[in-house]
N, C-alpha and C positions, 0 to 999 in steps of 0.2 A: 546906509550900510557903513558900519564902522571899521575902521583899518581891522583889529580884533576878526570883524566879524571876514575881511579878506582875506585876511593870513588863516584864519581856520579854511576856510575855502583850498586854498593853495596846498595846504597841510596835508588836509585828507584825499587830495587829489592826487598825492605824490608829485604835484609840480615842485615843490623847495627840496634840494637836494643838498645833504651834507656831504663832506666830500674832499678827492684832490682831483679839481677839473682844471683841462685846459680849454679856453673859450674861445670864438670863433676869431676875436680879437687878437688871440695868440699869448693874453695874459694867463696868468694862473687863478685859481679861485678857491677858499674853502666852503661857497656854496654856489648852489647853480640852479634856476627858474628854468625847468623842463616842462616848457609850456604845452609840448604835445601827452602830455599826462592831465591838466587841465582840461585840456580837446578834447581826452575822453568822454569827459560827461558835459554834455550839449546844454543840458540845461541850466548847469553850473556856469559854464562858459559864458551861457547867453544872456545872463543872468548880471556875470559881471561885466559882460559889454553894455549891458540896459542901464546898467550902474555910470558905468564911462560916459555915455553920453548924457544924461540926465545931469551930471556933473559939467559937460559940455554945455546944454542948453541953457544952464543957468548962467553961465560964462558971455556966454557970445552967441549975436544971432544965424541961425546956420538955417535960415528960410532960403537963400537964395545957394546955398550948397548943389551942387550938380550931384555929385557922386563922392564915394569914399573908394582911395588909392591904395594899396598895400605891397610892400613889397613879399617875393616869394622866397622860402615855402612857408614861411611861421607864421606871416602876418596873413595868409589869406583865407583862414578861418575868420580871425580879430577883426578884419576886414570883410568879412560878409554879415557878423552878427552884430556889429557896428553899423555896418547899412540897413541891415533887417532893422533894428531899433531906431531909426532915422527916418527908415521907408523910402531910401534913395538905392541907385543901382551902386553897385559895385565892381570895380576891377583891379589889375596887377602886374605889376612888372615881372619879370622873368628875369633870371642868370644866363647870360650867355657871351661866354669867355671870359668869366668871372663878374661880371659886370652886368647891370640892371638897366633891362632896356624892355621897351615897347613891344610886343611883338604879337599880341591876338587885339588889343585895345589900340584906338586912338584917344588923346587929349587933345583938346579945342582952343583955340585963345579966347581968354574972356571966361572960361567952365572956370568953376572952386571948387574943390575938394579937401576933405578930410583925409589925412595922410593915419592908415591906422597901422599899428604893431603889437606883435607879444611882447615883447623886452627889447629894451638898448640898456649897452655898456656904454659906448662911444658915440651912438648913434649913427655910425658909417650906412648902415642900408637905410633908413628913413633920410639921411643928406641927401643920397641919391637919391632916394624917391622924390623927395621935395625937388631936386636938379631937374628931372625928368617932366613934372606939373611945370615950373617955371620957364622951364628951357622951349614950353609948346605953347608958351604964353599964355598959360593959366595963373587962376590965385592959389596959393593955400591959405584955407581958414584955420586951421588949425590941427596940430600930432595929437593923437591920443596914444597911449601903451598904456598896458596892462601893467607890467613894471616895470619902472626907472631905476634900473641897477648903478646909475652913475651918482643915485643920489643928489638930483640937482644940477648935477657937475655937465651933464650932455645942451650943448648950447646952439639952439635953433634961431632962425629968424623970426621963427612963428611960434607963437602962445603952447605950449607941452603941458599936456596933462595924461597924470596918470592914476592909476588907483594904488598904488603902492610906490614909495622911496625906497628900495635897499640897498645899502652900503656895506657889503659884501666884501671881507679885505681880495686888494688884486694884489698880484705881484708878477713883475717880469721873470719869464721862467727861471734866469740865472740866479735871481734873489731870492725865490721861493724856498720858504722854511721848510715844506713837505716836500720837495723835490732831495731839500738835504736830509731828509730824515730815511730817502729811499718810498716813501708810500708811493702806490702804486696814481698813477695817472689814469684819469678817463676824460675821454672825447665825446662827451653828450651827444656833440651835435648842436643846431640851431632850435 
């Protein structure tokens, strides 16, 4: 599958949105990966998670993977059809007081996992997730995302792969050329 043939994917699913968004991040955006418009069609999605890992398996050996991790709520589609393509279980961190914790799953010392996601900017909820694998003395084998909005720029201790780079202009809200132009602002969501 060729980027071409991603971005047509994304396109017609209405996940790439043009735009003045503000991101979970707090930055500004003139576009934005709506990945629950992807979701929609399962076998689009599952399709390009079969694509994710396939690009994984060529990478690094993931025989001894326990399960794939996902933080909530974006990543735990990406994160089931990332395991389905794997044929490992899957599970998910939860918000709770802002923050991503444990709460229906345990992790083991010694388990690895796959840390999966729809998109980072910053990568702040995959950190966490990776904190959460590490801090219960597991491995991660490695992030996958759907798309890398940082453009390379998001910096793990573990191997990042995604099937798309976008470099999307950010701007802090006070900077933002569409805030001074007056266009209207939206809140996508995650």
């Amino acid at each position: 599958m060729t980027e071409k043939d991603i971005l047509k994917n994304l396109e017609e699913t209405d996940a790439l949105l043009n735009g003045h968004f503000e991101l979970r991040s707090g930055l500004h955006s003139n576009r934005f990966f709506q990945c629950a418009n992807l979701l929609r069609f399962p076998r689009i999605a599952g399709g390009l998670c079969e694509e994710l890992v396939r690009w994984l398996e060529c990478a690094i050996d993931t025989s001894d993977v326990t399960a794939v991790i996902s933080p909530a709520l974006g990543g735990i589609i990406v994160g089931h059809e990332v395991a389905r393509a794997m044929d490992k279980p899957c599970i998910f961190a939860e918000k709770q007081d802002n923050k991503l914790v444990m709460r229906r799953f345990k992790i083991k010392p010694g388990e690895r996992y796959v840390v999966a996601e729809d998109v980072i900017t910053r990568g702040g909820r995959v950190q966490e997730t990776v904190d959460l694998v590490t801090g219960a003395g597991a491995e991660v084998a490695a992030i996958l995302v759907l798309v890398d909005r940082s453009a390379g720029k998001a910096s793990f201790d573990y191997p990042l792969y995604s099937l798309l780079q976008m470099a999307p202009e950010l701007w802090e809200p006070k900077e933002c050329p569409m805030c001074a132009a007056n266009e209207p602002l939206v809140h996508p969501g995650s």
